[in-house]
N, CA, C and O atoms as CSV, one atom per row, in Angstrom:
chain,resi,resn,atom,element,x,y,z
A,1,UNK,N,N,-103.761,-29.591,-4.027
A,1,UNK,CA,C,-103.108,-28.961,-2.888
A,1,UNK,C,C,-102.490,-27.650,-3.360
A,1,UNK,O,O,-101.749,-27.622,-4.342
A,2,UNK,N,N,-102.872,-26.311,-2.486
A,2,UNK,CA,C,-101.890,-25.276,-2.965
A,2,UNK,C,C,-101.327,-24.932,-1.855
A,2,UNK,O,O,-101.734,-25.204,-0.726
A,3,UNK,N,N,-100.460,-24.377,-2.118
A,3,UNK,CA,C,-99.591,-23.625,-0.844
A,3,UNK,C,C,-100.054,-22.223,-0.250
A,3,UNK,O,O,-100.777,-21.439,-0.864
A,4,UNK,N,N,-99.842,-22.135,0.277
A,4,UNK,CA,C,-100.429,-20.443,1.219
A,4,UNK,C,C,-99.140,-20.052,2.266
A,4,UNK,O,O,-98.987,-18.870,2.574
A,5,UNK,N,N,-98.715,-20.535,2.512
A,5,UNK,CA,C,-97.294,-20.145,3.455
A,5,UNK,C,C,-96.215,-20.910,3.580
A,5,UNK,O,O,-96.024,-22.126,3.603
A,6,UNK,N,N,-95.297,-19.612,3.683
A,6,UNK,CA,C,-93.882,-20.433,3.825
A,6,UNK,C,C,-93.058,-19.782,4.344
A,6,UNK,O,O,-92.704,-18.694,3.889
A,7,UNK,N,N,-92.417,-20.484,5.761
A,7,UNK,CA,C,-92.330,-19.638,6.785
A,7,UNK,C,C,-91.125,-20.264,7.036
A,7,UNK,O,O,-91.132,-21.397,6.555
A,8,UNK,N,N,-89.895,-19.929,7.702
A,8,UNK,CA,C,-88.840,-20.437,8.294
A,8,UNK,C,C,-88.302,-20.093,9.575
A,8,UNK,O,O,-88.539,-19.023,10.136
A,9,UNK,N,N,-87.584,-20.992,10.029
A,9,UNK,CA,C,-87.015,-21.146,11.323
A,9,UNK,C,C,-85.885,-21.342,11.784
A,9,UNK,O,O,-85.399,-22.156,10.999
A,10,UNK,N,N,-84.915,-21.056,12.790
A,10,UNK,CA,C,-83.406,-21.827,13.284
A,10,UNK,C,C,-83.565,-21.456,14.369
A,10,UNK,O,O,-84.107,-20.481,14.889
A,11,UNK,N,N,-82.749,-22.806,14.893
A,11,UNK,CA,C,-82.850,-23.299,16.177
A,11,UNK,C,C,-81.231,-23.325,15.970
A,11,UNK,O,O,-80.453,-23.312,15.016
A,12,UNK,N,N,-81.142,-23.378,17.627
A,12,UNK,CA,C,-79.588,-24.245,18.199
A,12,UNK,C,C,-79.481,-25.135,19.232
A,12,UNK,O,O,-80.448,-25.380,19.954
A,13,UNK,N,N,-78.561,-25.572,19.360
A,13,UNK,CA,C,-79.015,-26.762,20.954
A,13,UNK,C,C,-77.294,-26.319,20.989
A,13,UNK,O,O,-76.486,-26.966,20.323
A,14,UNK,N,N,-76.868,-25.138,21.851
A,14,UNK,CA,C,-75.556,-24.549,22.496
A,14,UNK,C,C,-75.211,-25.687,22.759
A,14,UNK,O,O,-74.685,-26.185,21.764
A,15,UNK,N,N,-75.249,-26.690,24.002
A,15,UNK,CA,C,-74.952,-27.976,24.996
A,15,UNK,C,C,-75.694,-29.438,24.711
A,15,UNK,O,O,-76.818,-29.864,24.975
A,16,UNK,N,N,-74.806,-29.868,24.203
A,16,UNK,CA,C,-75.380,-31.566,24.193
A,16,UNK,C,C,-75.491,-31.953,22.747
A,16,UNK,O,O,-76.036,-33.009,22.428
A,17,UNK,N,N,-74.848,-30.897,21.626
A,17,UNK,CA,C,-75.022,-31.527,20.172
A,17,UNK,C,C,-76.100,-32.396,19.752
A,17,UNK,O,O,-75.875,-33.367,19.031
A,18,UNK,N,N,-77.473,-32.047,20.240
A,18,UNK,CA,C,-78.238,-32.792,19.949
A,18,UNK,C,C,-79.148,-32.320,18.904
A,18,UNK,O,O,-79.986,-31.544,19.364
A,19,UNK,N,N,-79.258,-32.535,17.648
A,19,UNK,CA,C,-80.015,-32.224,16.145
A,19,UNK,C,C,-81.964,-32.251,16.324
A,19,UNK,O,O,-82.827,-31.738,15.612
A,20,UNK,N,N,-82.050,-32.920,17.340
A,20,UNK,CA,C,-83.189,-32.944,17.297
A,20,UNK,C,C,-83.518,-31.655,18.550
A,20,UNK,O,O,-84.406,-30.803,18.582
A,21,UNK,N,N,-83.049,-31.779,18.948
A,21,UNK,CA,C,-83.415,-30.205,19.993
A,21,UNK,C,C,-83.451,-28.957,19.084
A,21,UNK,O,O,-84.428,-28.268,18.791
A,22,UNK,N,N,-81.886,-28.795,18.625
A,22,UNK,CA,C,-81.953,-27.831,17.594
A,22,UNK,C,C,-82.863,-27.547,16.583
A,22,UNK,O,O,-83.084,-26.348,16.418
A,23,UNK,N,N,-83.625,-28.561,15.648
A,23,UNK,CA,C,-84.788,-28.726,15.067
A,23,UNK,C,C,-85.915,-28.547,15.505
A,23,UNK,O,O,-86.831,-28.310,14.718
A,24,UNK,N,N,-86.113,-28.609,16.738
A,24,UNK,CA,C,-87.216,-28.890,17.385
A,24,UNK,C,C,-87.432,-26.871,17.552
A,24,UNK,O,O,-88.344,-26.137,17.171
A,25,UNK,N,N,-86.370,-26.628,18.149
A,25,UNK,CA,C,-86.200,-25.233,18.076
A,25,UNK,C,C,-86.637,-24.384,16.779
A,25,UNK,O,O,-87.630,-23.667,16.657
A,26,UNK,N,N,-85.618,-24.663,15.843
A,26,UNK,CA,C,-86.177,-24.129,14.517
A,26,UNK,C,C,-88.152,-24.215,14.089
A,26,UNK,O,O,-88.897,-23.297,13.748
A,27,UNK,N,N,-88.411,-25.483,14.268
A,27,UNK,CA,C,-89.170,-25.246,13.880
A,27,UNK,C,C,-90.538,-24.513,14.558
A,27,UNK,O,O,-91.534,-24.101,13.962
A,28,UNK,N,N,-90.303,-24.496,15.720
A,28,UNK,CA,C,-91.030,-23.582,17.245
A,28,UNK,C,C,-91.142,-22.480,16.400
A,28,UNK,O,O,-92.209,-21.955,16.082
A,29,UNK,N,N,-89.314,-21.910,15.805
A,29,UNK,CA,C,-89.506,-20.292,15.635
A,29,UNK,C,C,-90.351,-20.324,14.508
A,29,UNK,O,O,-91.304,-19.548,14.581
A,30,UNK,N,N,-90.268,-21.022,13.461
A,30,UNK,CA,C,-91.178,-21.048,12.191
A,30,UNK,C,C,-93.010,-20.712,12.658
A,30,UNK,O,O,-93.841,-19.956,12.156
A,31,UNK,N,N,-93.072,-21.580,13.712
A,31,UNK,CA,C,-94.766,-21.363,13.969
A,31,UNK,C,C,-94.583,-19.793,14.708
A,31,UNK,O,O,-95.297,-18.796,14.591
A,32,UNK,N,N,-93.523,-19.977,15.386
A,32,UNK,CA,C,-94.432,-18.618,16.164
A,32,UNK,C,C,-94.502,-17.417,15.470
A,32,UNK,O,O,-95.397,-16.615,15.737
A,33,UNK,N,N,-93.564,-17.163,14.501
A,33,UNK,CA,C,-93.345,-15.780,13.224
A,33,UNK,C,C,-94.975,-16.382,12.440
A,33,UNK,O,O,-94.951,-15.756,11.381
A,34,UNK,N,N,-96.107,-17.106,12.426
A,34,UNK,CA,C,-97.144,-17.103,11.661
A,34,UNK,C,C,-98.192,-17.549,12.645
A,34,UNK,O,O,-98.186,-18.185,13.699
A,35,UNK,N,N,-99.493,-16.711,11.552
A,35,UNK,CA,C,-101.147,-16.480,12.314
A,35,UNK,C,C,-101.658,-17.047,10.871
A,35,UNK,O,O,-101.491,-16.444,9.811
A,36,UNK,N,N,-102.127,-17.955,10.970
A,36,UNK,CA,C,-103.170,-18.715,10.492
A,36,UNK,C,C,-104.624,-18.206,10.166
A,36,UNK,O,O,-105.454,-18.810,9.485
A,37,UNK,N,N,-104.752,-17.185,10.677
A,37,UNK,CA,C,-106.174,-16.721,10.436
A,37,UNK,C,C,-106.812,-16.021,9.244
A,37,UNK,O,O,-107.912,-15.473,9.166
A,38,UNK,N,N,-105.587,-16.216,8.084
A,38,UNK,CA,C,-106.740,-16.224,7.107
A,38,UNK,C,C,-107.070,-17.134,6.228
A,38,UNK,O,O,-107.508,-16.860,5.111
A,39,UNK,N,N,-106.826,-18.654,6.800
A,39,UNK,CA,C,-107.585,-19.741,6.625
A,39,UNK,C,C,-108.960,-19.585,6.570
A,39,UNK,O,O,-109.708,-19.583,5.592
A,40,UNK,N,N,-109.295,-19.396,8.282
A,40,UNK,CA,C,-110.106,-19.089,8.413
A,40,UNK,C,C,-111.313,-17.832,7.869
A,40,UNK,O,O,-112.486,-17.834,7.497
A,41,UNK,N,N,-110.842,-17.395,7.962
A,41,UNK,CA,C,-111.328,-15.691,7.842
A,41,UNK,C,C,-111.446,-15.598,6.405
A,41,UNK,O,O,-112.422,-14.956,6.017
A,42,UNK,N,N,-110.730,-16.055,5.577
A,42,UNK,CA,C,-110.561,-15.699,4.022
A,42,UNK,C,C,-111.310,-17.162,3.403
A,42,UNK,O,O,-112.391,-17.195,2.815
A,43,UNK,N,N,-110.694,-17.979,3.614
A,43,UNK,CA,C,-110.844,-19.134,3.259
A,43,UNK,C,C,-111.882,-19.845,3.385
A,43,UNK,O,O,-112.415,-20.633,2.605
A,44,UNK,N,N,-112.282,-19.345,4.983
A,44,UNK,CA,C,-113.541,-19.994,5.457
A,44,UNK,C,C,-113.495,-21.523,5.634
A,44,UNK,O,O,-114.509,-22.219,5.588
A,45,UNK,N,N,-112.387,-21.947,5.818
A,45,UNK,CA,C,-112.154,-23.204,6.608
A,45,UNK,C,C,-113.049,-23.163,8.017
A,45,UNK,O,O,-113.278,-22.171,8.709
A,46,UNK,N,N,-113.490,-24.548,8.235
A,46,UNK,CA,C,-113.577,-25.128,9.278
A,46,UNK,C,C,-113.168,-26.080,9.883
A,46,UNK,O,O,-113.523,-26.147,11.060
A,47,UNK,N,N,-112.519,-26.880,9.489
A,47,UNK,CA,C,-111.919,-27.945,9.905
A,47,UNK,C,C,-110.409,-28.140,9.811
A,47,UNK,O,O,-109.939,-29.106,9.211
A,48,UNK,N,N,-109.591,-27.144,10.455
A,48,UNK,CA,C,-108.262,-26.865,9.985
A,48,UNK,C,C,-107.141,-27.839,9.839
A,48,UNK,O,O,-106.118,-27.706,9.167
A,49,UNK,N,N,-107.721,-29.399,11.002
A,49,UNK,CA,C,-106.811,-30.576,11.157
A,49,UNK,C,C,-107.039,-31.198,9.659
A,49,UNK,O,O,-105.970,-31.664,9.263
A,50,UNK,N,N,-107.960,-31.335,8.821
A,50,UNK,CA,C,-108.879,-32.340,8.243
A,50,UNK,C,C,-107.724,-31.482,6.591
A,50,UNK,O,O,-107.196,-32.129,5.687
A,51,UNK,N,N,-107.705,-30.207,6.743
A,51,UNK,CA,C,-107.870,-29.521,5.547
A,51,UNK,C,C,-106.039,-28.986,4.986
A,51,UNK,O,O,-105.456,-28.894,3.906
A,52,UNK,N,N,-105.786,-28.813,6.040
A,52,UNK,CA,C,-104.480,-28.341,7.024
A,52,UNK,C,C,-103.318,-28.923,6.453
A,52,UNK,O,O,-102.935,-29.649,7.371
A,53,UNK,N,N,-102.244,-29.112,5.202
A,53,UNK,CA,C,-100.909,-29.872,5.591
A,53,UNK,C,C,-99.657,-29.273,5.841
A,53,UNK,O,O,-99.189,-28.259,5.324
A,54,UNK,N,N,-99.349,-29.744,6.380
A,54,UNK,CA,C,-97.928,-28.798,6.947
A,54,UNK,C,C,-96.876,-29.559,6.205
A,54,UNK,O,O,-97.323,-30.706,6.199
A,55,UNK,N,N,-95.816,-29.567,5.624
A,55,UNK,CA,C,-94.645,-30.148,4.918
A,55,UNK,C,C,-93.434,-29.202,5.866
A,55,UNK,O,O,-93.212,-27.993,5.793
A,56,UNK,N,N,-92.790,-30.220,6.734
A,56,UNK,CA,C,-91.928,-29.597,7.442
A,56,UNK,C,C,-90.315,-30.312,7.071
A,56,UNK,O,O,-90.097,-31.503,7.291
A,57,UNK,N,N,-89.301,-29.406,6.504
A,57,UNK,CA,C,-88.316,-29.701,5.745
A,57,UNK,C,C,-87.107,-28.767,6.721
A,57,UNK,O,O,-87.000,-27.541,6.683
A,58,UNK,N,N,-86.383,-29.575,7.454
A,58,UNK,CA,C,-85.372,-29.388,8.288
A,58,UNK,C,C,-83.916,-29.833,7.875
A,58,UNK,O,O,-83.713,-30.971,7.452
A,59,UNK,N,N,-82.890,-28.886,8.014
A,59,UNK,CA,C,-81.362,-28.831,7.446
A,59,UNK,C,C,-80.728,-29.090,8.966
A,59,UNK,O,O,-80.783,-28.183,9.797
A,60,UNK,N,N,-80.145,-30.331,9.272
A,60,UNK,CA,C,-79.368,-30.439,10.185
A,60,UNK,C,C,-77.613,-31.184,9.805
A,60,UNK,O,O,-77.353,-31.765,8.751
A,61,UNK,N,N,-76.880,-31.021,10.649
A,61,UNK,CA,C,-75.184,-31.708,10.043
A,61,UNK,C,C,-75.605,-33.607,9.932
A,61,UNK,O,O,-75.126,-34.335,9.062
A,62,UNK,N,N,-76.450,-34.021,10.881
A,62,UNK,CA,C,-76.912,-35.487,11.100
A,62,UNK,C,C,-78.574,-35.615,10.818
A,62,UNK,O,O,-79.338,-35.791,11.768
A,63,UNK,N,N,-79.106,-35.503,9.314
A,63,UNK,CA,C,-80.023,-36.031,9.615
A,63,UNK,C,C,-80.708,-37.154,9.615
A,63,UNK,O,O,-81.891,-37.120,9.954
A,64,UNK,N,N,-80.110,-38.339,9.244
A,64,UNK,CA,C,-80.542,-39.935,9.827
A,64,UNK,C,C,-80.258,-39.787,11.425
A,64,UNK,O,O,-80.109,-40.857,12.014
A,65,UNK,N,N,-80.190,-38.904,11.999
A,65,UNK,CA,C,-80.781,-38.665,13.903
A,65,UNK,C,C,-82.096,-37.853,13.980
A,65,UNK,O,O,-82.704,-37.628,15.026
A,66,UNK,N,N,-82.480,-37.421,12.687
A,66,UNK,CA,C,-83.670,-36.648,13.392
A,66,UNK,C,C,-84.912,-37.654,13.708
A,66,UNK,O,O,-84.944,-38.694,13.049
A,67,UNK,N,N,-86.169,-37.368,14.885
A,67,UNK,CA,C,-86.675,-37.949,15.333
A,67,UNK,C,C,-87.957,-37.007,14.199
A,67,UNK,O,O,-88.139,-35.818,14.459
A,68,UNK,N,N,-88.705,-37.618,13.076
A,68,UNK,CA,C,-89.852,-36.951,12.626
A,68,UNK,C,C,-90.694,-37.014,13.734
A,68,UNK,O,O,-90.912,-35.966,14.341
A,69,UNK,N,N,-91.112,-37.863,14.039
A,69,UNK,CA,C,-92.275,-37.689,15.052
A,69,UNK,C,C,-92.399,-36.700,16.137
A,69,UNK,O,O,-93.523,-36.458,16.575
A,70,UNK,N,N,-91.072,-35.935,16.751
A,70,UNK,CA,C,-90.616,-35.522,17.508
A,70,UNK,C,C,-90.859,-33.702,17.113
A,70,UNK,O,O,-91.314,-32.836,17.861
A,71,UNK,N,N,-90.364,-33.563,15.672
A,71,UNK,CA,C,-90.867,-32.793,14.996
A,71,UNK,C,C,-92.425,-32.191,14.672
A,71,UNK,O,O,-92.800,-31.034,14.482
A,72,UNK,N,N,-93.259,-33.634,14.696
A,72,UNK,CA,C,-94.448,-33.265,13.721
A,72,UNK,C,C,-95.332,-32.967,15.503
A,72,UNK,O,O,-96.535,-32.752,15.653
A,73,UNK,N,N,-94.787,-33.010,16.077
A,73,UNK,CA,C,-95.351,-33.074,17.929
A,73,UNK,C,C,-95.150,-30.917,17.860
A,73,UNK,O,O,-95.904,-30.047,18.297
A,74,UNK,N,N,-94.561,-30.870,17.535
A,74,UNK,CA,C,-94.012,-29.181,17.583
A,74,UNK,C,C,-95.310,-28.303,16.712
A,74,UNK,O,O,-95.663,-27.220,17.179
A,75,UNK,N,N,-95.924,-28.792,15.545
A,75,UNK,CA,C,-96.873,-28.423,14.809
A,75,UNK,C,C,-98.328,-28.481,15.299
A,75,UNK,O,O,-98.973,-29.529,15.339
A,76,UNK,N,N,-98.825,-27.203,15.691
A,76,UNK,CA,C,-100.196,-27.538,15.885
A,76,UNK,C,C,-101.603,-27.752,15.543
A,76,UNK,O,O,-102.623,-27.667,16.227
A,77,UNK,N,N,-101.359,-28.117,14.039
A,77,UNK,CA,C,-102.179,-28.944,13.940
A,77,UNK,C,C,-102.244,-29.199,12.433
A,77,UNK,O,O,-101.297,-28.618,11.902
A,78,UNK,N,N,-103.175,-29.997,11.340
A,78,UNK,CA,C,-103.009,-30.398,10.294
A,78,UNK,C,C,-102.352,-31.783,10.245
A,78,UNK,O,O,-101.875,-32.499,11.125
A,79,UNK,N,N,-102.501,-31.930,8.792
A,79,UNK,CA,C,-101.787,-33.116,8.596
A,79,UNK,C,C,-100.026,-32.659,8.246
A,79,UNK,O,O,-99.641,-31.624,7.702
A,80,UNK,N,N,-99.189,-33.806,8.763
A,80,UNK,CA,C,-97.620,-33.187,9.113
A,80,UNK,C,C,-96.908,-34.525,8.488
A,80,UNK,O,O,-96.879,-35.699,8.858
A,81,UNK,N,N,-96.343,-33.814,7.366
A,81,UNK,CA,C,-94.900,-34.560,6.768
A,81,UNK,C,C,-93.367,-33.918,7.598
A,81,UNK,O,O,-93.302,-32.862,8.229
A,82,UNK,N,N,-92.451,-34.719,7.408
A,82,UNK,CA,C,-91.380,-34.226,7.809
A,82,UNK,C,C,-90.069,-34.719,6.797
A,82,UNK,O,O,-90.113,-35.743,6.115
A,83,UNK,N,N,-89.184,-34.006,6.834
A,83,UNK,CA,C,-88.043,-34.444,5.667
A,83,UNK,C,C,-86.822,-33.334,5.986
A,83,UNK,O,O,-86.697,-32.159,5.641
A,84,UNK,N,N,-85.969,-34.230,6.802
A,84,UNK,CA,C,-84.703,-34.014,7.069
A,84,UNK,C,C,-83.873,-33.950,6.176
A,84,UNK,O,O,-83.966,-34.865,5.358
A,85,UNK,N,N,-82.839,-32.997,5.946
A,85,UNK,CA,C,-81.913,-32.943,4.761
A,85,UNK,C,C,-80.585,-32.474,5.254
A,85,UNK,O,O,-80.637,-31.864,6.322
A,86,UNK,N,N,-79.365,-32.629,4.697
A,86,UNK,CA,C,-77.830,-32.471,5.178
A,86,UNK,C,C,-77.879,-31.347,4.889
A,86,UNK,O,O,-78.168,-31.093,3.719
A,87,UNK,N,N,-77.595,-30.126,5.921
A,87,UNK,CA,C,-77.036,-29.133,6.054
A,87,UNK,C,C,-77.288,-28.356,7.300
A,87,UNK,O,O,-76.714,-29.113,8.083
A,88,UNK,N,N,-77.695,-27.472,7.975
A,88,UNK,CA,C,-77.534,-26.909,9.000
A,88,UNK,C,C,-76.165,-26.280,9.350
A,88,UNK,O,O,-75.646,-25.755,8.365
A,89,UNK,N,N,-75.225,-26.166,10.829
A,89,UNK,CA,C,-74.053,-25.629,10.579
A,89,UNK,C,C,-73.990,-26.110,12.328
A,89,UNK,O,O,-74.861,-26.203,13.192
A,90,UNK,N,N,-72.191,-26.395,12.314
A,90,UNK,CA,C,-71.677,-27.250,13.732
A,90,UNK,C,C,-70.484,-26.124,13.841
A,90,UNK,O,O,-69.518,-26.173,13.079
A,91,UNK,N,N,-70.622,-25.119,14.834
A,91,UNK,CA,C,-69.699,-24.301,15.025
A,91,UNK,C,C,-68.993,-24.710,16.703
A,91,UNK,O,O,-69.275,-25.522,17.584
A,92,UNK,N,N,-68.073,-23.764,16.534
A,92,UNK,CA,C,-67.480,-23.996,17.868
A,92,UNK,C,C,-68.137,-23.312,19.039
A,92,UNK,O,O,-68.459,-22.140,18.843
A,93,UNK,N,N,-68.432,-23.911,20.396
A,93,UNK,CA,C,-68.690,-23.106,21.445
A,93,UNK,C,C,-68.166,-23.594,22.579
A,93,UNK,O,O,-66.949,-23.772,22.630
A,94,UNK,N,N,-68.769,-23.815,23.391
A,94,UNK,CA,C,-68.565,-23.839,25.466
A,94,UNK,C,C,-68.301,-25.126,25.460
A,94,UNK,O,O,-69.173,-25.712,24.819
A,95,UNK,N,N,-67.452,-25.880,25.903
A,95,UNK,CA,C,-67.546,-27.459,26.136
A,95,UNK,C,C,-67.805,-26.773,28.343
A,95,UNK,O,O,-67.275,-25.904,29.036
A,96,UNK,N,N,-69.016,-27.958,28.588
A,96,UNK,CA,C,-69.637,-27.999,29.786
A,96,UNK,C,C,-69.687,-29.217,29.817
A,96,UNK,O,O,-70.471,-29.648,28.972
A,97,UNK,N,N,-69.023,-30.266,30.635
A,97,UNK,CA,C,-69.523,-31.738,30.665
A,97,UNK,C,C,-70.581,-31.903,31.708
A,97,UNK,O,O,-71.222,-32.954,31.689
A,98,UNK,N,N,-70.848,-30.997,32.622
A,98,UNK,CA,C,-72.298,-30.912,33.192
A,98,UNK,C,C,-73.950,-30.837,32.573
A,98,UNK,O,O,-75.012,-31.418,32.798
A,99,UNK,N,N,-73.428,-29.707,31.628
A,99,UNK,CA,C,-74.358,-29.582,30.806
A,99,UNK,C,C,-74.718,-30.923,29.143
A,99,UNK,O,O,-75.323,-30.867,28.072
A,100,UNK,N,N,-73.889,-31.938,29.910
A,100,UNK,CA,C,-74.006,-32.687,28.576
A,100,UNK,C,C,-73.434,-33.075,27.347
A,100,UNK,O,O,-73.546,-33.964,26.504
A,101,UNK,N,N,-72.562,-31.723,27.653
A,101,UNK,CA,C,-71.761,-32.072,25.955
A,101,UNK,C,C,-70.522,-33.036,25.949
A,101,UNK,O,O,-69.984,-33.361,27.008
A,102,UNK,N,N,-70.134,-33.432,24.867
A,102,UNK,CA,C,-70.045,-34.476,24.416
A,102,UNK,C,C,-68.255,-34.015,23.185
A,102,UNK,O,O,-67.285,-34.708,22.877
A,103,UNK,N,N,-68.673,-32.460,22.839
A,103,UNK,CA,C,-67.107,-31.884,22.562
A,103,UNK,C,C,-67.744,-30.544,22.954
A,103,UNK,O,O,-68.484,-30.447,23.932
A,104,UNK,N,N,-67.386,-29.374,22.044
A,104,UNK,CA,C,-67.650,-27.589,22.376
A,104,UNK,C,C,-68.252,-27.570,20.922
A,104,UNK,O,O,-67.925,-26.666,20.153
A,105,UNK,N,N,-68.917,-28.321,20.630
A,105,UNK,CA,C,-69.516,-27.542,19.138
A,105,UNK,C,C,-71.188,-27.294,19.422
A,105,UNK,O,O,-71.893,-27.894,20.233
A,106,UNK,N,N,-71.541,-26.309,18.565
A,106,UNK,CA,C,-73.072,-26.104,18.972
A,106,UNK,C,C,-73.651,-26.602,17.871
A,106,UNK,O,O,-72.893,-26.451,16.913
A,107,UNK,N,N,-74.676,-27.138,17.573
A,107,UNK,CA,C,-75.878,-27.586,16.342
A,107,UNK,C,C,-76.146,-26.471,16.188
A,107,UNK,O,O,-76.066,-25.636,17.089
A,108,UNK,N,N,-76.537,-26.217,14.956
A,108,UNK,CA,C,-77.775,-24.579,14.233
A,108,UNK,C,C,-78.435,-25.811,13.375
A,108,UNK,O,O,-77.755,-26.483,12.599
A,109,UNK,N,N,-79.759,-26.023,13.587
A,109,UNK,CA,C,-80.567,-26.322,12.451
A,109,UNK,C,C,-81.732,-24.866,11.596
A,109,UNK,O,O,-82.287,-23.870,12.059
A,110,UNK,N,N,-81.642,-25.525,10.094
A,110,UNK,CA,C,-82.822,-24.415,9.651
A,110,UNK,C,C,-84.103,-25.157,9.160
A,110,UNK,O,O,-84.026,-26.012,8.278
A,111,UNK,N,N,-85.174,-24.843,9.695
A,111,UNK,CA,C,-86.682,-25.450,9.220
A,111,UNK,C,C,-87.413,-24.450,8.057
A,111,UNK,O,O,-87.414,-23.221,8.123
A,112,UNK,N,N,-87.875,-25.049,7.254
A,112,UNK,CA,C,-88.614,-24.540,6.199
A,112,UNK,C,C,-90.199,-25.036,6.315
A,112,UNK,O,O,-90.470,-26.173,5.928
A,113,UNK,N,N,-91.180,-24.227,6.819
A,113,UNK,CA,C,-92.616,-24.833,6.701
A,113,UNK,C,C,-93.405,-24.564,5.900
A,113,UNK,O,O,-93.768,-23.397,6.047
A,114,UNK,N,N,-94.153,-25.334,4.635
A,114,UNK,CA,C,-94.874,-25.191,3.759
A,114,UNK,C,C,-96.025,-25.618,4.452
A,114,UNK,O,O,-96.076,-26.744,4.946
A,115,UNK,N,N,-97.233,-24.570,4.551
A,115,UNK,CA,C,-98.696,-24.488,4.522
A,115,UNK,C,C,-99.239,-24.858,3.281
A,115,UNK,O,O,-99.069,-24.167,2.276
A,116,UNK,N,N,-100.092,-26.244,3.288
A,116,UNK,CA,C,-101.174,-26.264,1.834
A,116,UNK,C,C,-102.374,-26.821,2.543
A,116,UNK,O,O,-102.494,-27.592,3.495
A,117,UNK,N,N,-103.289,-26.135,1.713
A,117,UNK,CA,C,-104.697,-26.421,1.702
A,117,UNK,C,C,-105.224,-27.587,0.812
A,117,UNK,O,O,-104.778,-27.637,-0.335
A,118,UNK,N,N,-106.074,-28.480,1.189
A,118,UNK,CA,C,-106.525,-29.015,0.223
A,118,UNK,C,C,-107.981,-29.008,-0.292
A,118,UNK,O,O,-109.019,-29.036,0.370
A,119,UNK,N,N,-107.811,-28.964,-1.637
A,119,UNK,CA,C,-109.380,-28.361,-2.071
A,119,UNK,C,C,-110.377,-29.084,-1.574
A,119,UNK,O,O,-110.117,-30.259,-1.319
A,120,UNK,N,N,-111.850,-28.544,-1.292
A,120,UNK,CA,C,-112.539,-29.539,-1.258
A,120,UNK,C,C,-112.889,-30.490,-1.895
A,120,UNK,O,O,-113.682,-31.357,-1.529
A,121,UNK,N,N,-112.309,-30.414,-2.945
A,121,UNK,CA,C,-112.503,-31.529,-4.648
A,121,UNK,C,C,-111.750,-32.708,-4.102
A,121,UNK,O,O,-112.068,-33.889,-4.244
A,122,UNK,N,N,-110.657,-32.207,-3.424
A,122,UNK,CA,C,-109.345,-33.592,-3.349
A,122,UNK,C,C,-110.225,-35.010,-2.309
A,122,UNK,O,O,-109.633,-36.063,-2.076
């Protein structure tokens, strides 16, 4: 397996302190800052699910709440690890009990996405 990209992301969830929104966010921004096409183009992949792994490594204040699956749903396509780790950042904001929240603090999560290829040998 080698790596070819490594791309990052942060998210927030303003209303409802929820870690997995915020994550879910982060890692959105991670894909959309990257183009894949010189897998293809360079690499000459064809089969990008088959060949494809994504290692997706997310910093939230709670992560025994993150939902991986919930995560690896955000990635489009490849094979998808996920691995939550303590840190991110819980600042103060808007308390809205309409909107959900629960006190006035906002979630910031940060996602880290490692792209690897795997040889055709593997």
């Amino acid at each position: 397996m080698k790596r070819y990209i490594i791309e990052f992301g942060i998210g927030m969830d303003f209303h409802g302190q929820d870690v997995n929104k915020a994550a879910q966010k982060a890692v959105r921004d991670a894909v959309s800052k990257s183009c894949l096409c010189g897998l293809t183009e360079v690499l000459n992949l064809d089969n990008l699910d088959e060949r494809v792994h994504i290692h997706a490594t997310v910093a939230v204040t709670r992560p025994e709440d993150v939902n991986p699956a919930a995560l690896a749903a955000c990635l489009p396509l490849g094979k998808v690890t996920v691995n939550a780790v303590s840190g991110g950042l819980r600042v103060p904001g808007l308390y809205l009990a309409r909107f959900g929240d629960k006190d006035d603090s906002i979630e910031v999560a940060v996602a880290a996405l490692e792209v690897g290829i795997e040889s055709a040998e593997e």
